[in-house]
N, C-alpha and C positions, 0 to 999 in steps of 0.2 A: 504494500500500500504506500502511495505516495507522502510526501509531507501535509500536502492539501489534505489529502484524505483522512489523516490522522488526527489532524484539528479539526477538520469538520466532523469526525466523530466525535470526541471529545465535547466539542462542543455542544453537540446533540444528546449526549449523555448527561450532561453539568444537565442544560435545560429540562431534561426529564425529569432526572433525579431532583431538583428544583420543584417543579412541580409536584413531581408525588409528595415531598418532605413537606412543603410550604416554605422555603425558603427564601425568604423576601426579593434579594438581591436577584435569583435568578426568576423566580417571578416577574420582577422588575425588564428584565430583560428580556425574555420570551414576549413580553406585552411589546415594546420595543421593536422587536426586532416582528413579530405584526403587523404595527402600526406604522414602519419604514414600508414593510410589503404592500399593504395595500397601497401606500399615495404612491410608491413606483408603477404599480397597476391603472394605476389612475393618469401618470402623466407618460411615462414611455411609451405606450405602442402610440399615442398621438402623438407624440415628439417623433417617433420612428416613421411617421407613416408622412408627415411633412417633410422631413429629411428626404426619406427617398421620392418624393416629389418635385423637390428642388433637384435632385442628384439628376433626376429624367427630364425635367423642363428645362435644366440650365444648362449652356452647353457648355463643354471643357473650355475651348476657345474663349468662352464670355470668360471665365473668372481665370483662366490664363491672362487676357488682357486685362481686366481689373484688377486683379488680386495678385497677379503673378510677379515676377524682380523687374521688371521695366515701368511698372506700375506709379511707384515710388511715396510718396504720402498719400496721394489720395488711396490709394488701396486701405494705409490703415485709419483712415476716418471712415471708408467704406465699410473696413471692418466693423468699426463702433457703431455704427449703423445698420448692419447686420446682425449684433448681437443685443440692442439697447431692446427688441422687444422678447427676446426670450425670455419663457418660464420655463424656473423646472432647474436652476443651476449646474453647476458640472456636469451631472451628468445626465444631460440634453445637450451641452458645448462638446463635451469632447467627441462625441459620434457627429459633431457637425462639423467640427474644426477638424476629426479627419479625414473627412466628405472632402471639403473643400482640399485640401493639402493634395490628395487623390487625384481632384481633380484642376490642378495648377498651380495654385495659391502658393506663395512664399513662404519659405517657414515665420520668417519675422512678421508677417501678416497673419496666417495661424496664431503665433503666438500673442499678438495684440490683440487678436479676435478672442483667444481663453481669456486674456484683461479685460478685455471690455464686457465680456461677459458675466464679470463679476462686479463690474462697477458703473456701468450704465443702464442698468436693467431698470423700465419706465416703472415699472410699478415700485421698486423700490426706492427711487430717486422723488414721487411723488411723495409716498412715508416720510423719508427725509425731509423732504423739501417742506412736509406738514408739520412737524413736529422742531426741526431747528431754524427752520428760516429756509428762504429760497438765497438769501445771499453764501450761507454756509453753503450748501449745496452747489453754488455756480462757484467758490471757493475753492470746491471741495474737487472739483471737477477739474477747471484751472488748473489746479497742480498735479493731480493725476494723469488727467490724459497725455500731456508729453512726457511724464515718466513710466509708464504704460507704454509707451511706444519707443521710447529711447530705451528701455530695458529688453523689451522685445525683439529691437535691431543687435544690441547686445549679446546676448544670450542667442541667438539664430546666428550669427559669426562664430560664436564657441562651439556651439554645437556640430556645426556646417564644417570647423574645422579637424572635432575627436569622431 
């Protein structure tokens, strides 16, 4: 049996044994680890089923020239604009951002696409924006987005070179 497989018994064990005993902690966790399964139920296959939508509708050529190394900034505000209305956090982006990558895209625009996916999301910039101010917010953003993107051209050099 592999390593995976070993933890996942394990794990499967604790949770039972948890439950038969009453043992809070794993109670606790078995609820958890439910309540994670269903809202991935709830948001993946629609997240999947857009994705491969785009993957058919868009053709390589488009986000080659969009998104691809001749591209040059606007690719990565295109990215933040392609990620600002996803729901569903990482893991809705990374089956998107390796769509894209798949099909053109630059690594350093993938990777400002996983930032911006985690920091232009409309709904949650509206929360923000509700609760500290809209100037916090366009603050907040200001300084993020070219270090978002200067770290993303960064890190795509290092990688691009190991």
């Amino acid at each position: 049996m592999s390593k995976k497989g070993i933890f996942i018994t394990i794990y499967t064990l604790g949770i039972i044994l948890s439950l038969l005993f009453h043992i809070d902690f794993g109670v606790k966790t078995a609820r958890n680890l439910l309540d994670f399964t269903i809202h991935m139920m709830k948001v993946l296959p629609f997240a999947f089923i857009l994705i491969g939508l785009f993957d058919v509708w868009v053709p390589k050529k488009t986000i080659e020239e969009r998104l691809g190394k001749e591209a040059g900034l606007k690719a990565h505000l295109t990215a933040f604009i392609l990620a600002a209305p996803l729901a569903g956090g990482l893991y809705v982006s990374l089956p998107a951002a390796a769509m894209l990558y798949e099909k053109g895209a630059s690594l350093d625009v993938v990777l400002t696409f996983l930032g911006a996916s985690t920091l232009v999301r409309i709904p949650m910039m509206i929360f923000e924006a509700s609760f500290m101010g809209i100037k916090f917010t366009l603050a907040r953003l200001s300084v993020s987005i070219p270090l978002v993107i200067i770290s993303s051209i960064i890190m795509a050099k290092f990688l691009e070179r190991t």
